[in-house]
VOBA-1610 file (N, C-alpha, C; in pm, whole numbers, padded with zeros to 5 digits, always signed):
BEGIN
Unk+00817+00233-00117Unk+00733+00316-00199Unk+00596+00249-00210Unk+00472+00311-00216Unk+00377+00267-00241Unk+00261+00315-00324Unk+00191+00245-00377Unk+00149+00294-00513Unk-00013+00326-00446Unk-00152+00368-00493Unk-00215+00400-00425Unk-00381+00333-00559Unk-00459+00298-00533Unk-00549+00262-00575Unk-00661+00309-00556Unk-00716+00378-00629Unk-00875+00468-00575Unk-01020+00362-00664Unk-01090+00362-00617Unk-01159+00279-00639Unk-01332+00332-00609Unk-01368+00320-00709Unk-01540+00475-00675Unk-01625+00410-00762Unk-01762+00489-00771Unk-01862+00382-00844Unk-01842+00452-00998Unk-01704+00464-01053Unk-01682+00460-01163Unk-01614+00339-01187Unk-01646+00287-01101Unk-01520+00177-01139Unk-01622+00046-01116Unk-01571-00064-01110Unk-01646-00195-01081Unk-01638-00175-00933Unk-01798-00191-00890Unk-01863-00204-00741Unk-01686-00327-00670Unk-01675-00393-00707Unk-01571-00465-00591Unk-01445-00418-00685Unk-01339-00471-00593Unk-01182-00518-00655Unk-01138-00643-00605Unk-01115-00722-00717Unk-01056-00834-00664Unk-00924-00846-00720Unk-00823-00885-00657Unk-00688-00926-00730Unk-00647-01017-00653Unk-00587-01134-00730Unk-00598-01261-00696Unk-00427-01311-00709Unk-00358-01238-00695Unk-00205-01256-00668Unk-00194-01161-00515Unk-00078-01199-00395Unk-00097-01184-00317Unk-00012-01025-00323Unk-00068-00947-00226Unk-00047-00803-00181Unk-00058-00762-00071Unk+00044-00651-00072Unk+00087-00568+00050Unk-00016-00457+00089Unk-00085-00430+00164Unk-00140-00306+00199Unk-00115-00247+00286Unk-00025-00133+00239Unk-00014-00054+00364Unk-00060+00063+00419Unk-00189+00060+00387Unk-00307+00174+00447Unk-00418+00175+00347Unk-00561+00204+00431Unk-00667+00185+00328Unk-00722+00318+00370Unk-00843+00339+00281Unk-00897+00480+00369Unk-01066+00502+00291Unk-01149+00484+00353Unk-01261+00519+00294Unk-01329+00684+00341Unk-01377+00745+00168Unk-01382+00885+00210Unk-01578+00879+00124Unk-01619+00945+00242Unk-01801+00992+00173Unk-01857+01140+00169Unk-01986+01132+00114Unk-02007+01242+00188Unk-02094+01249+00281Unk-02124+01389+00350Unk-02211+01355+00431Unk-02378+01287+00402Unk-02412+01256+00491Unk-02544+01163+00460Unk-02572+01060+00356Unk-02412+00996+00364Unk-02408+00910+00262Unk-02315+00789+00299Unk-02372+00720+00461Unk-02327+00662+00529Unk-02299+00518+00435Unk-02156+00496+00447Unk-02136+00337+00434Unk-02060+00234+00479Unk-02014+00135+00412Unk-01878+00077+00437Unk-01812+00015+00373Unk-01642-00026+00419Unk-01598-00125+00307Unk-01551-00211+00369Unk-01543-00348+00321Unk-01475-00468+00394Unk-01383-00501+00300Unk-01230-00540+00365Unk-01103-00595+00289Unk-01077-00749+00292Unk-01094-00854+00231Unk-01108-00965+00282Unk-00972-01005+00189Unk-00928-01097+00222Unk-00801-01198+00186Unk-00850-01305+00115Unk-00897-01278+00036Unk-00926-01371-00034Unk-00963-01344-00196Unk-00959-01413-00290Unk-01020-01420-00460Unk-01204-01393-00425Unk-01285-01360-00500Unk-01397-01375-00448Unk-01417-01465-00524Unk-01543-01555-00443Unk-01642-01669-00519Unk-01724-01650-00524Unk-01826-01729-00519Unk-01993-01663-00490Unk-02014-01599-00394Unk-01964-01657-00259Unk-01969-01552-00132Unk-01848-01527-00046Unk-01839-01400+00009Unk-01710-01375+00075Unk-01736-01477+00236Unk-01576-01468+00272Unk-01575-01579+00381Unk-01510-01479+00498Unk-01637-01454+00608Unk-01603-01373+00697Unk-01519-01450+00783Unk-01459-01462+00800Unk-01288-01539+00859Unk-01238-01463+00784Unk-01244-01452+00686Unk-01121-01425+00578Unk-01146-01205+00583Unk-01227-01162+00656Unk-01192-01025+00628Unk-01160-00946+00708Unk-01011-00914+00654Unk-00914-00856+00768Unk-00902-00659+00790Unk-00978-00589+00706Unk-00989-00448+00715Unk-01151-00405+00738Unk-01232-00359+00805Unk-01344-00324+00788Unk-01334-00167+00836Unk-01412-00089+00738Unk-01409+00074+00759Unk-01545+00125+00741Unk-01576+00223+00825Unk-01679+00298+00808Unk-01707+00427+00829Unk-01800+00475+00778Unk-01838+00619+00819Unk-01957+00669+00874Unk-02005+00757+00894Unk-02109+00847+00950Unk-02160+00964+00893Unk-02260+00989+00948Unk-02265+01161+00895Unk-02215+01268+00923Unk-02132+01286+01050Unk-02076+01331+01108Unk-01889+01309+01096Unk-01828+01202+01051Unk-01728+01152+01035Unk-01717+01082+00933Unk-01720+01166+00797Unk-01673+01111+00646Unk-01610+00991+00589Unk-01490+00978+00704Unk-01381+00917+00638Unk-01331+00860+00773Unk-01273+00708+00731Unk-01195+00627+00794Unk-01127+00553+00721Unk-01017+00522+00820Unk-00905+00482+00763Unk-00831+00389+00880Unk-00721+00275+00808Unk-00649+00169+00898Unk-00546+00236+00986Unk-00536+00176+01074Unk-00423+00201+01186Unk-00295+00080+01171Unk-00227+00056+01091Unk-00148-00056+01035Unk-00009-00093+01080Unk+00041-00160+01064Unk+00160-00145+01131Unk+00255-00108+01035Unk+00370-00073+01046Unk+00445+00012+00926Unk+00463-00044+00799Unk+00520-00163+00855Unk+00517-00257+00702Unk+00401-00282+00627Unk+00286-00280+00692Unk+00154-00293+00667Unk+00088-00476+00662Unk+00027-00480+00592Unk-00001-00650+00612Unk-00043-00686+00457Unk+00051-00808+00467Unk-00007-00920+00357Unk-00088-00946+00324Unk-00168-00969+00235Unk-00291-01035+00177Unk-00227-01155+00097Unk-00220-01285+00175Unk-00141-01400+00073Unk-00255-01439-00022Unk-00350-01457-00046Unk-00424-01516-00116Unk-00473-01393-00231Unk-00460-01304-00194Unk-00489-01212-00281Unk-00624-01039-00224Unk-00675-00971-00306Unk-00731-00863-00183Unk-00862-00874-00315Unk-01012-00885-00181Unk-01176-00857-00237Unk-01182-00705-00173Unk-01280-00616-00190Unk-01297-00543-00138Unk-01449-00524-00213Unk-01512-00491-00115Unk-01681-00493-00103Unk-01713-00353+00007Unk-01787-00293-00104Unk-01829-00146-00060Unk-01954-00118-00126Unk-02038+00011-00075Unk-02137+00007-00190Unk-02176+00156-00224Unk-02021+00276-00135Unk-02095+00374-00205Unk-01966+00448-00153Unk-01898+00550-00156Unk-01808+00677-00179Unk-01691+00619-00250Unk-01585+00606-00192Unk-01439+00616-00282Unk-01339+00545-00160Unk-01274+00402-00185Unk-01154+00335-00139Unk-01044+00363-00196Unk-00983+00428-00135Unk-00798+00468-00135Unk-00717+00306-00052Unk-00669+00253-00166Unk-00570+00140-00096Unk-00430+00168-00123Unk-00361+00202-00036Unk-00199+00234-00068Unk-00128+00116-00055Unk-00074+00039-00160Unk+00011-00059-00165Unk+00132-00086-00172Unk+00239-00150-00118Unk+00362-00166-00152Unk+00360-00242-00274Unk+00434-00135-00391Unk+00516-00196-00513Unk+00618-00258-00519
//
């Protein structure tokens, strides 16, 4: 079963959770002419994220709204815990509970 996390600029610009998690599908949705992206990194954040450490990157277009992971069924671990850094539509993270 998996629980699902939406995440928009009603919410705090990042998510960090710092106990480790399952993700098993992410999905970034915009609108048009409102090109962006999001990066999933494995890690707590500090002052700066550690590109080694970011294992989902998604984007869109004006033409193509929405992207989303290609994962493997079980999906993947985040042992250290999940940052996510975006700066404009809405992150859907579906997690195993």
């Amino acid at each position: 079963m998996s629980k699902c996390i939406r995440i928009d600029t009603d919410t705090v610009k990042q998510l960090a959770i710092n106990v480790p998690i399952r993700i098993m599908d992410a999905r970034l949705v915009s609108i048009a002419d409102d090109v962006t992206t999001a990066n999933i990194y494995d890690e707590v954040k500090g002052i700066s994220v550690t590109p080694a450490k970011k294992v989902i990157a998604l984007a869109n277009t004006t033409t193509k709204l929405s992207d989303e992971t290609d994962l493997p069924e079980d999906g993947i671990l985040f042992t250290e815990g999940c940052y996510v850094d975006w700066d404009k539509g809405e992150v859907f993270l579906y997690i195993k509970e």
